[in-house]
C-alpha positions as CSV (number, residue, x, y, z in Angstrom):
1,X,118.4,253.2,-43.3
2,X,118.0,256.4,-41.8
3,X,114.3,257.8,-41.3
4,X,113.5,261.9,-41.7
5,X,111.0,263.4,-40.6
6,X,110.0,266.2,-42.7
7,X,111.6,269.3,-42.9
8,X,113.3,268.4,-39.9
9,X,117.1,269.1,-39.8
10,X,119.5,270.1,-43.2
11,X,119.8,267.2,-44.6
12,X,116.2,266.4,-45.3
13,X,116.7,269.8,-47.3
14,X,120.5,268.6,-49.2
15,X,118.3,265.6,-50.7
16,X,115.5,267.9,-51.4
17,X,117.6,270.3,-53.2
18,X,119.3,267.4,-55.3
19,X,115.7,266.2,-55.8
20,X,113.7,268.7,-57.8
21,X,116.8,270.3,-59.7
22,X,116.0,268.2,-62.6
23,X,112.1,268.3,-62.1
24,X,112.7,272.5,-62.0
25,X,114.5,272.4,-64.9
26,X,111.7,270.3,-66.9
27,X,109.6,272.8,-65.6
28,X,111.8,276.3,-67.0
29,X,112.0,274.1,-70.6
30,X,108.2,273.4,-70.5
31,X,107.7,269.9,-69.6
32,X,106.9,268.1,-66.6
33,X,108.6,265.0,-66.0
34,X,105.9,263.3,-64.0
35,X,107.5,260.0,-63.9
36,X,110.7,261.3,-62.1
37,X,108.3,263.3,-59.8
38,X,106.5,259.7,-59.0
39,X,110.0,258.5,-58.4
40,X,111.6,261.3,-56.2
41,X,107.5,261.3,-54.6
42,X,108.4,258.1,-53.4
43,X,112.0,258.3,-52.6
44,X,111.0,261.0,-50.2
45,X,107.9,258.5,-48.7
46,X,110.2,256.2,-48.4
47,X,112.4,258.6,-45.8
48,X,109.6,259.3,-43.9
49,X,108.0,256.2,-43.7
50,X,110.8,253.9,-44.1
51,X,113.9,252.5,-41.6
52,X,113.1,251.9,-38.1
53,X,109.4,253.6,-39.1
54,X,108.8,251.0,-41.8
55,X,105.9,249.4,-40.1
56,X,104.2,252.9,-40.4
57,X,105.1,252.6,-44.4
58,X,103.2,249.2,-44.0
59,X,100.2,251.2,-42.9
60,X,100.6,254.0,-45.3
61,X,100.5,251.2,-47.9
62,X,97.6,249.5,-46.5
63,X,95.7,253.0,-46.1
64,X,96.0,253.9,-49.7
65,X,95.2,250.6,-51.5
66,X,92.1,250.3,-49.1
67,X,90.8,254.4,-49.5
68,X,91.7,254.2,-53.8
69,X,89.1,251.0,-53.6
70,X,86.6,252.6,-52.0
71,X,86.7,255.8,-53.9
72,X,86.9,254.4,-57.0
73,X,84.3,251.9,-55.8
74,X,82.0,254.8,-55.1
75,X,83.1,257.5,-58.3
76,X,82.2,254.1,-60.5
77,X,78.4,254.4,-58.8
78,X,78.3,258.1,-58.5
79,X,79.3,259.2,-62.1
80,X,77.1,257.1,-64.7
81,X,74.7,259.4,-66.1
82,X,71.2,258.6,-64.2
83,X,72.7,257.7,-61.2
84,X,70.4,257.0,-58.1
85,X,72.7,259.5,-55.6
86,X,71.4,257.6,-52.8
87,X,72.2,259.2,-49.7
88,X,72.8,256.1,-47.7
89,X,75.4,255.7,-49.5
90,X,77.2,258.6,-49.6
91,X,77.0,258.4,-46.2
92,X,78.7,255.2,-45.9
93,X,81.0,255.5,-48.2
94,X,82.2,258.6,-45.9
95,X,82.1,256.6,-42.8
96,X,84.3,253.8,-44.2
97,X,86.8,256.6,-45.2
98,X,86.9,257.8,-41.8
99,X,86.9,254.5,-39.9
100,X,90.5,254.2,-40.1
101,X,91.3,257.8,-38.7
102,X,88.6,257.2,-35.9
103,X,90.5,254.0,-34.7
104,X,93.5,255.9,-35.0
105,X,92.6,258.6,-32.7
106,X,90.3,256.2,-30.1
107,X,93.1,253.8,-29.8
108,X,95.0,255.7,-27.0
109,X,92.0,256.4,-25.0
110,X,91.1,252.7,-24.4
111,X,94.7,251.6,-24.2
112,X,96.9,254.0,-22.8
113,X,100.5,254.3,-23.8
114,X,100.1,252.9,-27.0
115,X,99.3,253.7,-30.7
116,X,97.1,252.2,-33.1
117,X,98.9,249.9,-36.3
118,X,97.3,251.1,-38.6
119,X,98.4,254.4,-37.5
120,X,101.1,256.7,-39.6
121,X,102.5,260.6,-40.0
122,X,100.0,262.8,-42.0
123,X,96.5,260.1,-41.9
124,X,94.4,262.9,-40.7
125,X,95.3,265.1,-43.8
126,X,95.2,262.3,-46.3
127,X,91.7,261.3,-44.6
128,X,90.9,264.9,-45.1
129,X,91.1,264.7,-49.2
130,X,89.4,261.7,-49.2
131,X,86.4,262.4,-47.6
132,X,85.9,266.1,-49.5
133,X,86.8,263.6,-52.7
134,X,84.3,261.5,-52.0
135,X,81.7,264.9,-51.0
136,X,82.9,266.5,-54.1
137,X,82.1,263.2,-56.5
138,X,78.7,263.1,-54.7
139,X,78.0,267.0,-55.8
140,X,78.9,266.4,-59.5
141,X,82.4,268.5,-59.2
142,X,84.2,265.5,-60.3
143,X,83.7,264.0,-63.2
144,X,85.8,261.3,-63.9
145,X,88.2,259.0,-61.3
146,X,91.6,258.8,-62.0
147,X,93.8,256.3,-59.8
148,X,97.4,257.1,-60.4
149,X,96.5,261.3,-60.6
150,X,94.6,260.4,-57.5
151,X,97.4,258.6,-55.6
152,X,99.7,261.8,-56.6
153,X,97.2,263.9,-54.8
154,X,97.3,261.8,-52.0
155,X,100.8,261.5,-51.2
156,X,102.1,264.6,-52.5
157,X,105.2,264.5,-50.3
158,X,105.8,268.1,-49.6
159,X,102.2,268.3,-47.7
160,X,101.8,264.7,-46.4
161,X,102.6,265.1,-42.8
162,X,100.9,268.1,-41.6
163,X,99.4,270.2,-45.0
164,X,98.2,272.1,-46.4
165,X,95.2,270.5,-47.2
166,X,94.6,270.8,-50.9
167,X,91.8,270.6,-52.9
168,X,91.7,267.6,-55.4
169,X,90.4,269.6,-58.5
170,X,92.7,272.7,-57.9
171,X,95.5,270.1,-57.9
172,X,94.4,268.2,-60.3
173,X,94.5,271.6,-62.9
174,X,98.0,272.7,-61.7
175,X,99.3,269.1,-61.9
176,X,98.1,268.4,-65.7
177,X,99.6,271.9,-67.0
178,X,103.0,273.1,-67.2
179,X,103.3,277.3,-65.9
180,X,104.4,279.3,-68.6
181,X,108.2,280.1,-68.3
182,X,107.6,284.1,-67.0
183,X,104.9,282.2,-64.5
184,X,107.1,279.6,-63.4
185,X,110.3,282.0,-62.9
186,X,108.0,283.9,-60.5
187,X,106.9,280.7,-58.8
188,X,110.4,280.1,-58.1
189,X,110.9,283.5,-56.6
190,X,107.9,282.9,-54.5
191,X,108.7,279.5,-53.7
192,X,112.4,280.3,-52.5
193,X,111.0,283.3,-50.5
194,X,109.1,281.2,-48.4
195,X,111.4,278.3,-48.1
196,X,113.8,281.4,-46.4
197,X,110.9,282.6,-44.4
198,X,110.4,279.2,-43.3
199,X,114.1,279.0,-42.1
200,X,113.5,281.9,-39.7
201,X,110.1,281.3,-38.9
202,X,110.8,277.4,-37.6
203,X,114.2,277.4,-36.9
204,X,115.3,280.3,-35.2
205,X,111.7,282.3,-34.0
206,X,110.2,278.9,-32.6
207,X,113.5,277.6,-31.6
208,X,113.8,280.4,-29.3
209,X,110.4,280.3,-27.9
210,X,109.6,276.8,-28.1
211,X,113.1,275.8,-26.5
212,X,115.0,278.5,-24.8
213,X,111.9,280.5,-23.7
214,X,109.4,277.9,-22.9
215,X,111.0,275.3,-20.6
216,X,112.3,278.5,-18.3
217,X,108.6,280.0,-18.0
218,X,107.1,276.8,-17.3
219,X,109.6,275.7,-14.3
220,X,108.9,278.5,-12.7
221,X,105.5,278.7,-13.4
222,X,105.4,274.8,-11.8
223,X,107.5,276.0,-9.0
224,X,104.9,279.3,-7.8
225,X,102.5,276.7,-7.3
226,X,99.1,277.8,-8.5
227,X,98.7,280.7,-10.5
228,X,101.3,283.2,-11.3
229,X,102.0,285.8,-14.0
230,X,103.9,283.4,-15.6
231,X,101.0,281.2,-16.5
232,X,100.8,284.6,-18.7
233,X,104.0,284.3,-19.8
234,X,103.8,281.0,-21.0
235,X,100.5,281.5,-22.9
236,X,102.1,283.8,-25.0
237,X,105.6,282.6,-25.3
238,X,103.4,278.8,-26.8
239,X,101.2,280.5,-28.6
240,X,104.3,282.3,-30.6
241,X,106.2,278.9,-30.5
242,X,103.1,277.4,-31.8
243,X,102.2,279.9,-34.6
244,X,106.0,280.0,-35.8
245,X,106.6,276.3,-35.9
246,X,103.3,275.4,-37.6
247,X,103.7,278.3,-40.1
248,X,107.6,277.4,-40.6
249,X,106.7,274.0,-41.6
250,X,104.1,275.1,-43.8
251,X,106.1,278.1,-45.7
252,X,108.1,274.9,-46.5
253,X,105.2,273.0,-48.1
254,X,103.8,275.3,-49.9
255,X,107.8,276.7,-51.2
256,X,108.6,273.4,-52.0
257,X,105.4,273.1,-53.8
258,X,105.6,276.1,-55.9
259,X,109.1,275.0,-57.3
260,X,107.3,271.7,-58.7
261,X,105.0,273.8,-60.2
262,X,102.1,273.0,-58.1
263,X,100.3,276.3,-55.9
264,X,99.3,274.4,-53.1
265,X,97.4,277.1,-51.1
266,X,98.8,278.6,-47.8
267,X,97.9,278.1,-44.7
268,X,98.5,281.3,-42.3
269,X,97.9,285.0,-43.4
270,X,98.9,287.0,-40.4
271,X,96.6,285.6,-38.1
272,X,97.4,288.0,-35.4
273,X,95.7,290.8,-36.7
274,X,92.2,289.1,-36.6
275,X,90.0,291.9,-36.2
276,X,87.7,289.1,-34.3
277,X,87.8,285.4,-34.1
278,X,85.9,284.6,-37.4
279,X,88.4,286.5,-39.0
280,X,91.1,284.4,-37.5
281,X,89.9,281.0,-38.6
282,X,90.0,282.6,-42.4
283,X,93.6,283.2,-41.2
284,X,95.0,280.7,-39.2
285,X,95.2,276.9,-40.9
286,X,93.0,278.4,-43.2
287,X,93.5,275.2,-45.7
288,X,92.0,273.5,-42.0
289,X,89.7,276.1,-41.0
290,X,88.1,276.1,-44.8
291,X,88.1,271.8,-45.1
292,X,85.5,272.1,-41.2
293,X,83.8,275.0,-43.0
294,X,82.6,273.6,-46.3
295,X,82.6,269.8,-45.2
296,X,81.1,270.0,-42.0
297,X,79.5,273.1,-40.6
298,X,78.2,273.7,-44.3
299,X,76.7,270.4,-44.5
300,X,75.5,271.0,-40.7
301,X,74.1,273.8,-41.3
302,X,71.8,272.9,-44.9
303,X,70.9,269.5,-43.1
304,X,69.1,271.4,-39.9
305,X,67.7,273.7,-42.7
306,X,66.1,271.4,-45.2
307,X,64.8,269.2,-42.2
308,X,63.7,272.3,-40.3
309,X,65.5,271.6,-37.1
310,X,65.6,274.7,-36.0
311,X,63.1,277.7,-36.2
312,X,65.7,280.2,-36.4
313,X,68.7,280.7,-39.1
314,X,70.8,282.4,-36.2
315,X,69.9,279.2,-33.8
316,X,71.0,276.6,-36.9
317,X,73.8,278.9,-37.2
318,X,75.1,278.9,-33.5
319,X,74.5,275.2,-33.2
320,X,76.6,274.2,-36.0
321,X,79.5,276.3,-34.5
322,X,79.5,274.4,-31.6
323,X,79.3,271.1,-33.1
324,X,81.7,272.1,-35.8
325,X,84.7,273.0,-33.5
326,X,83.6,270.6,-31.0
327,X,84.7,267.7,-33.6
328,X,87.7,269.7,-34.3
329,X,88.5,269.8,-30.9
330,X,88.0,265.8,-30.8
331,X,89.8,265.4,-33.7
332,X,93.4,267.1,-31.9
333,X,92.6,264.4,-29.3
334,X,90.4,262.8,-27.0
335,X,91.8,264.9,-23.9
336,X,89.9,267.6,-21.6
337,X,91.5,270.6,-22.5
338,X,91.3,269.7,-26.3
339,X,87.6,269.2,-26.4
340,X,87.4,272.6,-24.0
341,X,89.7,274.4,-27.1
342,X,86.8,273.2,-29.3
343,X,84.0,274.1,-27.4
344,X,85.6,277.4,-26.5
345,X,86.0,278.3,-29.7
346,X,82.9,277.5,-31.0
347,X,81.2,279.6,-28.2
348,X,83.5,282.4,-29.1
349,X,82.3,282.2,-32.8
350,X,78.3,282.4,-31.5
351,X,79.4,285.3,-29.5
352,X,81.2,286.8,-32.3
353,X,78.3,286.8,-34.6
354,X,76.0,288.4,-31.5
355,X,78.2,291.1,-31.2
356,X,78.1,291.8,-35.0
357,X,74.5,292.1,-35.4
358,X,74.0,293.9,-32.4
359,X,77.0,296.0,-33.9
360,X,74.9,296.3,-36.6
361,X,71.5,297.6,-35.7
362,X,73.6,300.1,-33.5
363,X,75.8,301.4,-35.9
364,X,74.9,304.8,-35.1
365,X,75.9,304.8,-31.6
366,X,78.8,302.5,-31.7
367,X,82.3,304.1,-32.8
368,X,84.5,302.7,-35.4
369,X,87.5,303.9,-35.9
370,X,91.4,303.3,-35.9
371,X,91.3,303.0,-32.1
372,X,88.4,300.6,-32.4
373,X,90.4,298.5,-34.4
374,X,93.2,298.1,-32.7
375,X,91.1,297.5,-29.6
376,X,89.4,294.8,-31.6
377,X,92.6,293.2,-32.9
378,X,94.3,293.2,-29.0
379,X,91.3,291.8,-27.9
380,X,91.1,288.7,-30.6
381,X,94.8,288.4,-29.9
382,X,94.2,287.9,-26.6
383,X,91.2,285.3,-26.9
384,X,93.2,283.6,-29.4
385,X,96.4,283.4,-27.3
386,X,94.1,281.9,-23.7
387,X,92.5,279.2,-26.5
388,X,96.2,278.0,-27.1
389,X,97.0,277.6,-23.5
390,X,93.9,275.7,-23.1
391,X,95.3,274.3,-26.2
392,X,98.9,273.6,-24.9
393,X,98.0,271.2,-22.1
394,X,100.1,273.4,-19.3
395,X,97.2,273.6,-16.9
396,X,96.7,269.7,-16.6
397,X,100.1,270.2,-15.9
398,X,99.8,272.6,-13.6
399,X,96.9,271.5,-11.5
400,X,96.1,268.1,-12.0
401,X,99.8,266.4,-12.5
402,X,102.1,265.6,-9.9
403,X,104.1,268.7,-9.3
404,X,107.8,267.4,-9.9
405,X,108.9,271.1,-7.8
């Protein structure tokens, strides 16, 4: 059997199209046929995960049976009326969801060269609705548990690799109603739209940087031997690879998504004109960028408060930056140059928030205009654009690697 990885060459998309035809016309008639989308759901799962990959599907099957017992396990403590809400736990019932992603992402630090078995494509995303599953249940958000509507959420196919990262009652509201027929037509508009943009974005924008662009920069960046302006020319020519291959794949989620009827959110909103870098994280992976927001650095950031950790709001607030894309920057890996993206970031984010109260109190003598804003949007470009090659790995390349020129 042959094994696809998603979105990833024109036949994925043949079996796609042939797919949701009859699901889209359910839809346009006003029903939603949920058992053929559990069917196709798994058809598609079984593409990914199956053929030489079928140990992965192993793990994938392993993954879910173990995270639908212990969030049901902990949704059948948290939602009696009266119940205790003990913190300790919630608290381990979030560890014991995250357990498997942790030994997932250690394993190739203490055995190099190899990946963990329990590992598969898209557990850091499925991990992600788990754990604000299990936050939201502890909050009183939701209600009720249910299994099956649960396990959809989890391994919604057109998302399960790489996102968007949904939201469990959003998905839960679009996946128990059917869109009224004028709403659904424009859904499918919408949805085909961004399927196109998604063609041109991944396969012909990051195509050119990623392979005809990239590999020339970087030889002879490797061959000036130290630094060069074409460290500079690589920083940008990855950062546009990077941006148009993530946002390719996910104009393909969330077009695919649309046509089933379901809005999953998007992920990039022109990310590139980020007046500073806070306004870039509510741009760039924003689905991402919002899950660290309201699961961790909120959560930080009430925790130093109520325990009085800090005497100063702006100190609790700078902290929890830092510590917030810190374990971001752990999470991409356990590598120098992606804990340095974390840390940079976060420091960028403290000085970002200095800058706007001090822009603040000085309003009067500091310009804003149209020039000013372009200024501002260069400058966050720029910022942005060193982060990725931090990001990219070229300078371990570069200065640390044996130099094959």
């Amino acid at each position: 059997m042959r094994w696809y990885i998603p979105y990833g060459n024109p036949t994925y998309f043949i079996w796609l199209t042939l797919a949701i035809i009859p699901l889209m016309i359910g839809l346009l008639y006003g029903r939603r046929f949920r058992g053929y989308q559990t069917v196709i759901s798994l058809f598609f799962l079984i593409l990914t995960f199956g053929g030489p990959n079928w140990k992965t599907g192993i793990s994938l099957i392993g993954y879910l049976v173990y995270q639908m017992i212990l969030v049901g396990l902990y949704s059948h403590y948290r939602q009696p009326k009266g119940s205790p809400n003990k913190g300790w736990i919630f608290i381990t019932a979030v560890v014991l969801a995250i357990i498997p992603l942790v030994i997932v992402k250690l394993t190739p630090l203490f055995t190099p060269g190899r990946q963990s078995i329990i590992g598969f494509m898209g557990i850091s995303y499925i991990t992600f609705k788990v754990v604000q599953t299990i936050m939201e249940t502890r909050d009183g958000m939701i209600k009720e548990f249910h299994p099956v509507l649960f396990g959809q959420f989890l391994l919604f196919f057109p998302t399960i690799s790489s996102g968007p990262i949904d939201r469990y009652r959003r998905f839960e509201a679009d996946y128990a109603k059917v869109p009224v027929r004028d709403d659904y037509l424009n859904m499918i508009q919408t949805g085909v739209r961004y399927v196109f943009q998604g063609f041109l974005y991944k396969f012909i924008l990051a195509y050119y940087f990623g392979t005809v662009l990239m590999p020339q920069i970087q030889m002879r960046a490797l061959m000036a031997h130290g630094f060069s302006w074409n460290i500079v020319a690589y920083m940008y020519a990855y950062s546009m690879d990077l941006f148009f291959d993530f946002a390719g794949y996910s104009l393909f989620a969330v077009g695919i998504s649309y046509l089933m009827g379901i809005k999953t959110p998007m992920n990039f909103n022109q990310p590139f004109k980020s007046k500073n870098i806070k306004d870039f994280w509510n741009r760039w992976h924003m689905t991402l960028s919002f899950w660290f927001r309201d699961y961790i650095f909120m959560r930080l950031v009430f925790f130093c408060m109520k325990h009085h950790i800090f005497k100063s709001r702006t100190t609790t607030a700078n902290v929890c930056y830092v510590i917030n894309m810190l374990i971001m920057g752990f999470w991409h890996g356990e590598t120098w140059f992606y804990i340095t993206y974390g840390l940079y970031h976060g420091f960028a984010m403290v000085i970002n928030d200095t800058w706007l109260r001090f822009k603040k109190k000085h309003q009067k003598y500091i310009p804003h205009n149209k020039f000013t804003e372009l200024f501002s949007i260069f400058l966050t470009f720029n910022v942005v654009c060193f982060s990725f090659l931090i990001f990219s790995g070229f300078l371990n390349t570069l200065f640390f690697a044996p130099n094959p020129y």
